[in-house]
N, C-alpha and C positions, 0 to 999 in steps of 0.2 A: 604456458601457451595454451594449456588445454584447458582451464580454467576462464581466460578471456575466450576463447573460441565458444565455448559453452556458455559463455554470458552472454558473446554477441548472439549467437543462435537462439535462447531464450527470451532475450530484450525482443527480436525483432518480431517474433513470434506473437508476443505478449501485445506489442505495438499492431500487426495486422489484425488480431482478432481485436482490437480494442474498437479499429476504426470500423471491421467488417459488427460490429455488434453495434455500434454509433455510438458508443462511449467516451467519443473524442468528438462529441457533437453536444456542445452546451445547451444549445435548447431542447434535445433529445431528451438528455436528464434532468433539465427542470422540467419539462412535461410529466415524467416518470416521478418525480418528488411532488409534483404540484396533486396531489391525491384529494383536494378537494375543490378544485377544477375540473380542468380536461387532463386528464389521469391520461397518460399513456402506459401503460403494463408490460409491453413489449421486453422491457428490459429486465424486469423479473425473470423472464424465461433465461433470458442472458446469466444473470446470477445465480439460477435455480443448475442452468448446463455447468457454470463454475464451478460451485461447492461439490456437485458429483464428481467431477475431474479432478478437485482439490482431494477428495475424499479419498479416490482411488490412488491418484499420486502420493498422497503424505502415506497410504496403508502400504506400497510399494515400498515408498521410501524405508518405513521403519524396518523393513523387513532387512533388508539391505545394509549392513555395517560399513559401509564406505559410497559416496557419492560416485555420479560417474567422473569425476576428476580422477578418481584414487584418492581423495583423499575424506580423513575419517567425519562422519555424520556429526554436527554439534545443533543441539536441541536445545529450548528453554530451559532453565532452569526453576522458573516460574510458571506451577501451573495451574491456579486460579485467579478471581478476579479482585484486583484493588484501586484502591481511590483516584491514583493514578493514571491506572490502563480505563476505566470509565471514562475519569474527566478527559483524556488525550481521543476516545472515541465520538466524546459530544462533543467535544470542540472540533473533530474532524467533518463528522456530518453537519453541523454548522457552517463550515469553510464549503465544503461541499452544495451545502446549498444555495448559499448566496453567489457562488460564483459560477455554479455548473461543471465542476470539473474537481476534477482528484489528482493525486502526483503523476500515476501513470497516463491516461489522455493528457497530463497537460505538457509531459515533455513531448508527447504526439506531435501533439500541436503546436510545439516549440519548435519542435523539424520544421513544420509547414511554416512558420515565419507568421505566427502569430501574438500579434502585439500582446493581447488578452492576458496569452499562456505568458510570455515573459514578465509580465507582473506579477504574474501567479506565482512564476518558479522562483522570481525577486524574493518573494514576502515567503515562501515557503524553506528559502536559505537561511536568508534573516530568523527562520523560526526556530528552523535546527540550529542552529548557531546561540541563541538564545537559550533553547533548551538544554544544549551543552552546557552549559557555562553556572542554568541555576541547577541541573542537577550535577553539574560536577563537584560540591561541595556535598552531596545527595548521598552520590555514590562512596564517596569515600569516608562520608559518616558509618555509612552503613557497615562498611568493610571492616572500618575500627573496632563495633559494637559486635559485629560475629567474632573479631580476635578474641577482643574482651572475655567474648562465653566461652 
């Protein structure tokens, strides 16, 4: 119980600041992307207050051997970059741009009863579900080849 309580408390959290930052406002961030037009920068500041608050949280965090759930801390296992985590980040800012919106503003705006956002969340199911399925052959290669060693 203390786990959903703490997730609704986070989601909702994550959701007020998205819309108070206008992150859940499509033309907002194609303004802010369109850098060789009418450039709005605005949101920079937005992302610049994130990664500081990321930064202190994740330093908290580590310090910390158990979440506030009580239950114990699990981290990456991977930690540089590969062909993968690129190609899954340009493909993201590509989605991102063409459509103005990311997963978190778009389930926002999937509250507010936006047609947009339900295509978005449509094609972003379909995507994970996709991605399941060709690295699930992926993962369990992988798994084989560490016994193997």
């Amino acid at each position: 119980m203390k786990k959903i309580l703490f997730a609704l408390i986070g989601g909702l959290v994550f959701g007020v600041g998205l819309i108070l930052a206008g992150m859940a406002n499509p033309a907002k961030v194609l303004g802010f992307l369109d850098i060789a037009g009418k450039w709005d920068p605005s949101l920079a500041f937005v992302m610049g207050g994130a990664v500081a608050v990321g930064l202190v949280g994740f330093r908290l965090a580590h310090s910390q051997a158990l979440a506030w759930t009580g239950e114990p801390r699990v981290w990456p296992a991977l930690k540089g970059l590969d062909k993968r985590l690129v190609g899954g980040a340009l493909l993201f800012g590509v989605g991102w741009g063409i459509a103005g919106i990311c997963p978190g503003p778009a389930l926002v705006l999937l509250g507010a009863g936006s047609g947009k956002a339900l295509v978005f969340v449509v094609a972003m199911v379909v995507g994970m579900a996709v991605h399941a399925v060709v690295t699930s052959g992926h993962s369990a290669a992988s798994a084989s080849e560490k016994a193997a060693k």
